[in-house]
C-alpha positions in Angstrom: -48.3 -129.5 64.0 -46.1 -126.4 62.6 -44.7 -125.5 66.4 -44.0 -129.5 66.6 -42.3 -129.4 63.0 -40.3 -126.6 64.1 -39.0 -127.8 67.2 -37.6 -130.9 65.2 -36.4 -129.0 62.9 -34.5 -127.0 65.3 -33.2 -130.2 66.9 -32.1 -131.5 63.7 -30.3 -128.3 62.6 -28.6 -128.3 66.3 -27.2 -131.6 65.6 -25.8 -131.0 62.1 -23.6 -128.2 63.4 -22.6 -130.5 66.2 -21.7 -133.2 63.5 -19.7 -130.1 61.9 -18.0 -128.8 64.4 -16.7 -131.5 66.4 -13.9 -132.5 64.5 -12.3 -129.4 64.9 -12.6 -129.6 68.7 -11.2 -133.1 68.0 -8.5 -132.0 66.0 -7.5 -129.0 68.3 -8.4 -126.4 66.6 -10.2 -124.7 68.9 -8.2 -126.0 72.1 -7.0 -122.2 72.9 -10.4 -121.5 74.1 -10.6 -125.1 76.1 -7.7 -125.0 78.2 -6.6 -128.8 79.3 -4.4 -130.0 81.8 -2.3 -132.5 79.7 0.2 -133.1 82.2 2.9 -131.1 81.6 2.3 -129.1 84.3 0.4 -129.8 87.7 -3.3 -129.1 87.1 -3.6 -126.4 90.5 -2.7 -123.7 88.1 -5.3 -121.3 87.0 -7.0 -122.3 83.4 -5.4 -119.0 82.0 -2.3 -120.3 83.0 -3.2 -123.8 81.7 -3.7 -121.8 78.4 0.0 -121.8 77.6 1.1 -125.5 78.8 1.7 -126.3 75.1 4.3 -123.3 74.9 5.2 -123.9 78.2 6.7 -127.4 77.3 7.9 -126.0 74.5 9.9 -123.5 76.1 10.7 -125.4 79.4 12.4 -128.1 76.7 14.3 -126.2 74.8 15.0 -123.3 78.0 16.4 -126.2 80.1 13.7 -124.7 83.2 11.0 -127.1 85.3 8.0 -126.5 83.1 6.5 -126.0 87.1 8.8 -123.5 87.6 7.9 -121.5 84.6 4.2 -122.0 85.1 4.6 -120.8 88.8 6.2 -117.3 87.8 3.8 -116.8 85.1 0.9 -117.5 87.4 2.1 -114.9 89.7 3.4 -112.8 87.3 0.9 -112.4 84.8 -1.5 -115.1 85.2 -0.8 -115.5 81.3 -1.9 -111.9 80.4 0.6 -111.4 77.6 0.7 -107.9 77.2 0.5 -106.9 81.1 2.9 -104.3 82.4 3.7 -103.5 86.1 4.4 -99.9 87.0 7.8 -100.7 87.5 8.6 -101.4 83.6 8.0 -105.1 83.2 6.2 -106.8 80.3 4.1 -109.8 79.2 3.6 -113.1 80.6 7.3 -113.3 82.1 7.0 -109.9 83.4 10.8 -108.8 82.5 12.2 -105.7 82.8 13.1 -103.6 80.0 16.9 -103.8 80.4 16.5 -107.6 80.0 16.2 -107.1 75.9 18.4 -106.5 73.3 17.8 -103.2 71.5 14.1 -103.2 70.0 12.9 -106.6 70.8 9.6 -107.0 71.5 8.9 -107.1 74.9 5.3 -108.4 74.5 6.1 -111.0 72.1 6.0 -114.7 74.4 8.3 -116.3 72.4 11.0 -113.5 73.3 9.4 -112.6 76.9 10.1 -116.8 77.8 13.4 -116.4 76.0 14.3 -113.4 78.4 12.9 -115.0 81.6 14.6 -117.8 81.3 17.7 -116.2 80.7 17.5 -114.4 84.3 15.9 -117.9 85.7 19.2 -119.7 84.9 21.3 -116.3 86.0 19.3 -116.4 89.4 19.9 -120.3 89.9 23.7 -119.6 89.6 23.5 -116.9 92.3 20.9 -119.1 94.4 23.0 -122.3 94.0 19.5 -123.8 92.9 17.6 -122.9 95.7 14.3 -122.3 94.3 12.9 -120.0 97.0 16.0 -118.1 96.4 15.9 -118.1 92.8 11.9 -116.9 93.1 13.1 -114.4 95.3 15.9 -113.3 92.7 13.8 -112.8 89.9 11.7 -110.7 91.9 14.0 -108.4 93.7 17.3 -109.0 91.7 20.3 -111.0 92.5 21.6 -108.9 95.6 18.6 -110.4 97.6 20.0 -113.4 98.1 23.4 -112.8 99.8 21.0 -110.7 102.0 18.8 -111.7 105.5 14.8 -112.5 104.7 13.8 -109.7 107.1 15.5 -107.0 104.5 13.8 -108.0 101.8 10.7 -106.0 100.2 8.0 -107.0 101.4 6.8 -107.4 97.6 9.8 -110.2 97.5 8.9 -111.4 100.7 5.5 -112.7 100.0 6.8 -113.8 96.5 9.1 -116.1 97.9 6.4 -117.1 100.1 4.0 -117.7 97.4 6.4 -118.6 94.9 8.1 -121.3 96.5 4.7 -123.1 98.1 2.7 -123.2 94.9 6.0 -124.4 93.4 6.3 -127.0 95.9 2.3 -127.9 95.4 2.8 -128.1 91.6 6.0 -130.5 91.6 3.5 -132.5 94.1 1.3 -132.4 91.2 -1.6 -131.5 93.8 -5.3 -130.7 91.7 -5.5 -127.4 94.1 -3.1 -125.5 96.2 -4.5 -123.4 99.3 -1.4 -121.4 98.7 -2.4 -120.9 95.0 -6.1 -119.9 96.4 -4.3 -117.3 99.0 -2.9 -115.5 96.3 -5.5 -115.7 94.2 -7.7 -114.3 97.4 -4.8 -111.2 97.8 -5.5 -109.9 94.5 -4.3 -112.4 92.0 -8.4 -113.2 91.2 -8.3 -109.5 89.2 -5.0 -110.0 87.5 -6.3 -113.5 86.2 -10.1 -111.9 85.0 -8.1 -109.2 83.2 -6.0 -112.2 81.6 -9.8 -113.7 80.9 -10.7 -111.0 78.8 -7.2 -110.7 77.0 -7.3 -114.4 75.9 -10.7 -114.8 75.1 -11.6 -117.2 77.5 -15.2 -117.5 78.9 
C-alpha cells in the first residue's frame, strides 16, 4: 500500500510540474533549446542552424539578404557556433575576418558579426553580378576569385562553391533534407556542428 501510494504520488507530482511548465514552452520561453523550423528558412538545415531562424529573419529583413542565403553560409561556416574562429582570423557565426570591423567591435557579438557579413555579401553580389555561386565563392576566397577560371581557385573555395551553391539551391527548393547538406556534414561539418551543440546548449 506505501510503494502503491508512492508511485501515485510520484505521478501526481510529475503532472503538476507539467501543468507548470508548459506555458512557458507555450509562450517561448524556452524555444532556444527547442529549435523549430518556422518557415523562414528551408527546414534541410542543421537544428543548430535552425537555432537562429528568428535572428536570421531579423537580419535577412533589415540586411536586404535571402534569409537562405544567410542560413547557408552560417551552416558552412559555423554551423551557428558563435564564438568559433578559423585559423585564418575569422570569427563567430558569419566567420568574418578581422579587417571586416571597425576599430574594437566585437567580433563575436552576432548582431555585429551579421552586420559585417552582410556587408561583404552585398559587396560580393556587386562583383558577382548576383551570381550566387560566385558570390559564395567571394566570400570565401575574396573578390579577385571571380574574374578568375574555377580550376585556380583553392581548393577550400572550390568545394565551398560546390557546397555552397547546392545546399543553397536545395534550401530555396525548400527540400526537408539535402544529400549535399549530408556530404558536408559527412566531410567534417558533423564535428563543427557537435562543437556548436555544446556552445548553445542544445541536447
Amino acid at each position: 500500500m506505501t510503494l502503491r501510494r508512492l508511485h501515485y504520488g510520484s505521478i501526481a507530482s510529475v503532472l503538476i510540474v507539467l501543468l507548470f511548465v508548459a506555458p512557458f514552452f507555450a509562450n517561448g520561453i524556452i524555444r532556444r533549446f527547442v529549435p523549430q523550423n518556422t518557415g523562414v528558412i528551408a527546414p534541410l538545415f542543421t537544428r543548430q542552424v535552425q537555432y537562429w531562424e528568428t535572428d536570421i529573419a531579423r537580419w535577412s529583413n533589415q540586411y536586404d539578404v535571402d534569409p537562405n542565403l544567410m542560413a547557408t553560409i552560417m551552416q558552412i561556416e559555423s554551423c551557428g557556433h558563435p564564438t568559433v574562429g578559423s585559423p585564418a582570423g575569422a570569427n563567430g557565426l558569419f566567420q568574418v575576418m578581422p579587417f571586416h570591423f571597425s576599430p574594437g567591435e566585437d567580433m563575436l557579438n552576432p548582431e555585429n558579426n551579421a552586420l559585417r557579413s552582410t556587408n561583404f555579401v552585398h559587396e560580393c553580389s556587386r562583383f558577382a553580378s548576383g551570381d550566387v555561386g560566385l558570390i559564395l565563392a567571394c566570400y570565401n576566397g575574396g573578390p579577385s576569385v571571380v574574374n578568375r577560371p574555377f580550376d585556380t581557385w583553392a581548393h577550400e573555395t572550390q568545394r565551398y562553391y560546390v557546397w555552397g551553391k547546392t545546399i543553397y539551391q536545395d534550401a530555396i527548393n525548400n527540400y526537408e533534407t539535402s544529400a549535399h547538406l549530408d556530404t558536408w556534414l559527412q566531410a567534417g561539418g558533423q564535428n563543427l556542428c557537435l562543437r556548436a551543440s555544446v556552445a548553445l546548449g542544445i541536447p
